[in-house]
C-alpha positions in Angstrom: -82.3 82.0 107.2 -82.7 78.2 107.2 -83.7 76.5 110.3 -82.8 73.2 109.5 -79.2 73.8 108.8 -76.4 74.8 111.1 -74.7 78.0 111.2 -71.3 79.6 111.7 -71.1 83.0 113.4 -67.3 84.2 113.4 -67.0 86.1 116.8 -63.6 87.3 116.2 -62.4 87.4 112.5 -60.0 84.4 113.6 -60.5 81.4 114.9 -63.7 82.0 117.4 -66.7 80.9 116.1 -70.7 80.1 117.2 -71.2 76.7 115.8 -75.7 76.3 116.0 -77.0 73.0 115.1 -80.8 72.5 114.2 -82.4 70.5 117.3 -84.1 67.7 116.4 -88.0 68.2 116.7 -88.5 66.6 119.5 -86.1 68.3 121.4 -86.7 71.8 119.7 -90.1 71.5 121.1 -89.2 70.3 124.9 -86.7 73.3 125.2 -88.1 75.8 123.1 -84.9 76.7 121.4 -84.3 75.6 117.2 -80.1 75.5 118.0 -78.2 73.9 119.8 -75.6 76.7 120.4 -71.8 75.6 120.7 -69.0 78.5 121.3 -65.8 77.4 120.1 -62.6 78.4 121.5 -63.5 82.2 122.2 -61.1 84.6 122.2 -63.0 88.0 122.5 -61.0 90.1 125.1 -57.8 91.2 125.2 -54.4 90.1 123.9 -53.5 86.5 124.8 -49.9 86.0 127.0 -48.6 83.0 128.6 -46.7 84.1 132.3 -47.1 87.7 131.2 -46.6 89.7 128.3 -42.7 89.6 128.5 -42.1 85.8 126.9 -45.5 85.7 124.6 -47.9 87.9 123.7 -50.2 87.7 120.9 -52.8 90.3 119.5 -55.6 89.9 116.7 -55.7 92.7 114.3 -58.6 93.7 115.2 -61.6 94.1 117.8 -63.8 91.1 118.2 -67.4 91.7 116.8 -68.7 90.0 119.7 -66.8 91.3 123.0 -69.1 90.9 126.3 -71.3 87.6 127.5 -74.5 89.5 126.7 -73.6 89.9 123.2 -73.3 86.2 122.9 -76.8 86.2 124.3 -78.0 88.8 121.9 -76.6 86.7 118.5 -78.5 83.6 119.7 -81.4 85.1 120.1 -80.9 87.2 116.9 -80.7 83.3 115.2 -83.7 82.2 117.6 -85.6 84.5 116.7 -85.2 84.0 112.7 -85.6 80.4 112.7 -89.0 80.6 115.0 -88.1 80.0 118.4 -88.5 82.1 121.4 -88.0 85.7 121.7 -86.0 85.0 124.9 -83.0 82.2 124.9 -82.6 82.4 128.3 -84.5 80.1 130.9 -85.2 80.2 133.9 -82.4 81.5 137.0 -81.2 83.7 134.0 -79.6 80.2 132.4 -76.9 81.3 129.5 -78.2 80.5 126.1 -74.9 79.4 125.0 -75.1 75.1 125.5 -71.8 74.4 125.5 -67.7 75.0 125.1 -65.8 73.6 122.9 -62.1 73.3 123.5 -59.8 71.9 121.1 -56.5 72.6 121.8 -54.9 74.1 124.8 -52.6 77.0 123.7 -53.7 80.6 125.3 -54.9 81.4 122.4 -57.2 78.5 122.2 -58.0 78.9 125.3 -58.3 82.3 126.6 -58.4 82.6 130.3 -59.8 86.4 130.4 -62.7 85.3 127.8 -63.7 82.2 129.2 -63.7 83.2 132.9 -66.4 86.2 131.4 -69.0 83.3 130.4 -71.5 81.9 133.1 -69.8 79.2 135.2 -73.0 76.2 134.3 -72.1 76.1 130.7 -70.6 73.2 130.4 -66.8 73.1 129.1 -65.8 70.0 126.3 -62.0 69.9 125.9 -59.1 67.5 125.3 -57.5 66.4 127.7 -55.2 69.3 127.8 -57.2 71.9 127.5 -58.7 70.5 130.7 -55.8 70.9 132.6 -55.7 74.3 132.0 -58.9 74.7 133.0 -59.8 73.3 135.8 -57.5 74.6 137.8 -59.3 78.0 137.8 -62.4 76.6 139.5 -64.8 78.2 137.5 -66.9 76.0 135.7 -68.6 73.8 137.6 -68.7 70.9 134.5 -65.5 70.0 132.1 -65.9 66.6 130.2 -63.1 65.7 127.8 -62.5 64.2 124.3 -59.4 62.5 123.5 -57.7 61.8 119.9 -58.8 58.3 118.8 -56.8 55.4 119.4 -54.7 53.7 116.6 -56.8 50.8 116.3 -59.9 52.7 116.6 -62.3 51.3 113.9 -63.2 54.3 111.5 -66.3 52.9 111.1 -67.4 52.8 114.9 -67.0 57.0 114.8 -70.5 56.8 117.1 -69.0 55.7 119.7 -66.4 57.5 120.2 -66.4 59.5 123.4 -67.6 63.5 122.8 -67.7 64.5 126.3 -71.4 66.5 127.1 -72.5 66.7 123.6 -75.9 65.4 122.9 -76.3 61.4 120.7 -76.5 63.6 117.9 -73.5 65.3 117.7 -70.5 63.5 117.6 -66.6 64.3 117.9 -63.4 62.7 116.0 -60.2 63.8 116.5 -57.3 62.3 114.6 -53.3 63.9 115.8 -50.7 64.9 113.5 -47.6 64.5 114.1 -47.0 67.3 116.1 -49.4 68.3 119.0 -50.0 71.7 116.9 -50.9 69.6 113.8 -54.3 67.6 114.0 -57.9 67.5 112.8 -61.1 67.7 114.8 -64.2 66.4 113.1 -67.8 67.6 114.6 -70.2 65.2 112.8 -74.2 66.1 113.1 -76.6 63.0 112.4 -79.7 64.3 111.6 -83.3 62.7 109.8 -83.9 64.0 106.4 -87.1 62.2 104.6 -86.9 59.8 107.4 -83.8 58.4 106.6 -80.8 59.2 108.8 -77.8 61.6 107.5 -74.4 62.1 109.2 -73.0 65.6 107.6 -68.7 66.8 109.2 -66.8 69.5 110.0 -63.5 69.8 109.5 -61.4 71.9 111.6 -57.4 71.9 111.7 -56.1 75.3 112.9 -52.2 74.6 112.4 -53.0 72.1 109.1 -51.3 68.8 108.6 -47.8 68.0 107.2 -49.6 64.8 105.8 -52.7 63.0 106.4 -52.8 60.2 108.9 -53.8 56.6 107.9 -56.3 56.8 110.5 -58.0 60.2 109.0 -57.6 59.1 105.6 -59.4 55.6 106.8 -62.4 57.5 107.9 -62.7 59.5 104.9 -63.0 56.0 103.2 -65.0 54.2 105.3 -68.5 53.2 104.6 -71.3 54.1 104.9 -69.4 57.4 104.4 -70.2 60.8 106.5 -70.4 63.6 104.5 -68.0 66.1 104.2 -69.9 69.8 104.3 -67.1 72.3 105.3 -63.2 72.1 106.1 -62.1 74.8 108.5 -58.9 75.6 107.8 -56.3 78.5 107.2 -54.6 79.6 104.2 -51.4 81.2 105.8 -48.0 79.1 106.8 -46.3 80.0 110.2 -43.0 79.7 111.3 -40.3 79.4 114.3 -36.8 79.0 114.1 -37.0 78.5 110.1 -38.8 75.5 110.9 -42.8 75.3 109.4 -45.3 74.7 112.6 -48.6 76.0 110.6 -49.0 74.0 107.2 -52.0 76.6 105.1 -53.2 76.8 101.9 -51.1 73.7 100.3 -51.6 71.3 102.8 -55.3 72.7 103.1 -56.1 71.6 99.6 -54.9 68.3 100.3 -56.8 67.2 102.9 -59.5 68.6 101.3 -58.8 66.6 98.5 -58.6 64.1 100.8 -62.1 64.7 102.2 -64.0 64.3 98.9 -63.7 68.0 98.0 -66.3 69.5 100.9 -68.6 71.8 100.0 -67.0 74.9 101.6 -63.5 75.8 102.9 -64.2 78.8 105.6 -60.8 80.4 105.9 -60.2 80.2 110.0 -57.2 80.7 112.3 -55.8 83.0 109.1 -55.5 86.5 110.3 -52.0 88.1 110.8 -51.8 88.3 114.3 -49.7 90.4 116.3 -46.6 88.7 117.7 -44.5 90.3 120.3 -42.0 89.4 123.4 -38.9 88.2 124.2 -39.2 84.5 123.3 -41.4 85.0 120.1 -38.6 87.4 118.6 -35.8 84.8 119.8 -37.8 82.3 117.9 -38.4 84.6 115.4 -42.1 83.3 114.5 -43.1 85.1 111.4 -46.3 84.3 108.9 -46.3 84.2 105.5 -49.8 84.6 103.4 -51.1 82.6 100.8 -53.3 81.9 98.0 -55.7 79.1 96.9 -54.7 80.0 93.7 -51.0 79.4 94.6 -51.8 76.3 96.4 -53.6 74.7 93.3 -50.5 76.1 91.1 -48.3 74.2 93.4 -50.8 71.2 93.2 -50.8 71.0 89.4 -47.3 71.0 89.0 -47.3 67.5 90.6 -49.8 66.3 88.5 -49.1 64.6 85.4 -50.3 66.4 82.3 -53.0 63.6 81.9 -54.0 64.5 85.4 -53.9 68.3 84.6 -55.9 68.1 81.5 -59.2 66.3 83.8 -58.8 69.4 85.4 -58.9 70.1 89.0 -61.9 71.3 91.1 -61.5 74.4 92.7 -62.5 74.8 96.2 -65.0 77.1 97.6 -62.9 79.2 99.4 -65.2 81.5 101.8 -63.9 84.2 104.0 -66.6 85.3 106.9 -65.8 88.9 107.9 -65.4 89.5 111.8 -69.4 89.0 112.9 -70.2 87.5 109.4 -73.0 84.2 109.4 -72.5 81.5 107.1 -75.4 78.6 106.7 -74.0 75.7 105.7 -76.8 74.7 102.9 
């Protein structure tokens, strides 16, 4: 495994995931630990329901690979271990090796009450504004910082100072709305020294996808000096309610990767076929249907012009981690 690059761990087969980014050396050698370890929105026990499970009620199709706290702890040391740091994560009063939350929307199935209120009460909690709300209100962490979507005029090219609630200098977080609160993307940008010149490296991660992209995403992508674009997170299914399209997959997931400069990977996320029952899900009648990259480039090229089509189009590199899979991001 390769220490100096981060890692995704999928902890669910969904849209839970253990985002570790390499320390810098200074700070790899003050805390003893190679990763900063960041657990994004974990969903890892039980079915998710909002009131009870009468109105909503969602299920994954299948068991998490990572169910309890202590198998958090045991997957960062696993990755600890491997790229040379301690044996142990944990420090001293037993202190969770996980380093943060990340919370970017505030659905229950973003944010899952039964998971989250398993996790040690220091770790400190990064969520929009929203997500906060929902929270805080349970009194169990004792820190929650939030991140908000970035103002219109926000100058793309100031991204470092946006606010990124607890995150160290180095890590940095961007996120541009949709036009629906479902529909948005969330950027996590890692700055990092490389031959003693500085690199800023994204990822992309828009659960619901976008029905277009907005000027102020699409001025980021163009701004200079650019950030680089190493993986879009993203599904390839479309959802619906009430006819009407609230999940926008694999078509509208090529073009903002397209968008992006082509990243270097597209980790299918937020794409299994969940389990939808209750009362109000079957009066809206929220159904999925799957798709293809294939079909989504099919769909692509028959917008193109035939000069267009006959440059040819790259195909993304469409990656699927299995429930407990690890993907380095090279």
């Amino acid at each position: 495994m390769a220490a100096s690059r981060p890692i995704m761990t999928s902890l669910n087969g969904d849209n839970s995931w253990l985002l570790s980014f390499p320390r810098p050396p200074a700070e790899h050698k003050e805390s003893g630990k190679a990763y900063y370890h960041i657990v994004f929105e974990p969903w890892l026990h039980g079915p998710s329901s909002t009131l009870s499970p009468w109105p909503i009620h969602l299920s994954l199709p299948g068991i998490p690979s990572v169910l309890t706290p202590s198998d958090l702890e045991a997957l960062i040391q696993d990755i600890e271990v491997a790229a040379g740091g301690h044996k142990t994560t944990t420090g001293s009063n037993d202190q969770s090796a996980i380093d943060a939350i990340l919370l970017g929307f505030h659905y229950n199935d973003h944010v899952h009450e039964p998971t989250l209120k398993l996790l040690d009460k220091r770790i400190p909690v990064i969520a929009t504004p929203d997500a906060a709300a929902v929270v805080k209100p349970w009194c169990h962490f004792d820190t929650v910082t939030t991140f908000t979507n970035l103002a219109r005029d926000f100058d793309p090219a100031s991204w470092r100072s946006a606010p990124s609630g607890c995150l160290p200098s180095w890590l940095n977080l961007l996120r541009f709305p949709g036009h629906h609160e479902l529909n948005y993307c969330l950027l996590l940008v890692w700055s990092h020294l490389e031959q003693g010149k500085e690199r800023h490296e994204a990822i992309l991660q828009s659960p619901h996808g976008l029905r277009e992209i907005p000027d102020q995403l699409q001025s980021f992508f163009d701004a200079e000096p650019a950030v680089e674009k190493l993986a879009l997170l993203h599904g390839l299914k479309e959802s619906y309610a009430i006819g009407h399209q609230n999940t926008f997959g694999a078509k509208a997931g090529l073009a903002l990767h397209r968008a992006a400069g082509d990243p270097k990977y597209w980790v299918t996320s937020h794409n299994s076929p969940l389990l939808y029952s209750g009362v109000l899900m079957h009066m809206l009648y929220v159904y999925d249907t799957p798709r293809t990259i294939d079909w989504a480039m099919e769909q692509e090229a028959s917008a193109l012009s035939s000069e267009q089509r006959v440059k040819g189009l790259i195909k993304p590199n469409v990656i699927d981690v299995e429930n407990g899979g690890r993907l380095v991001l090279v």
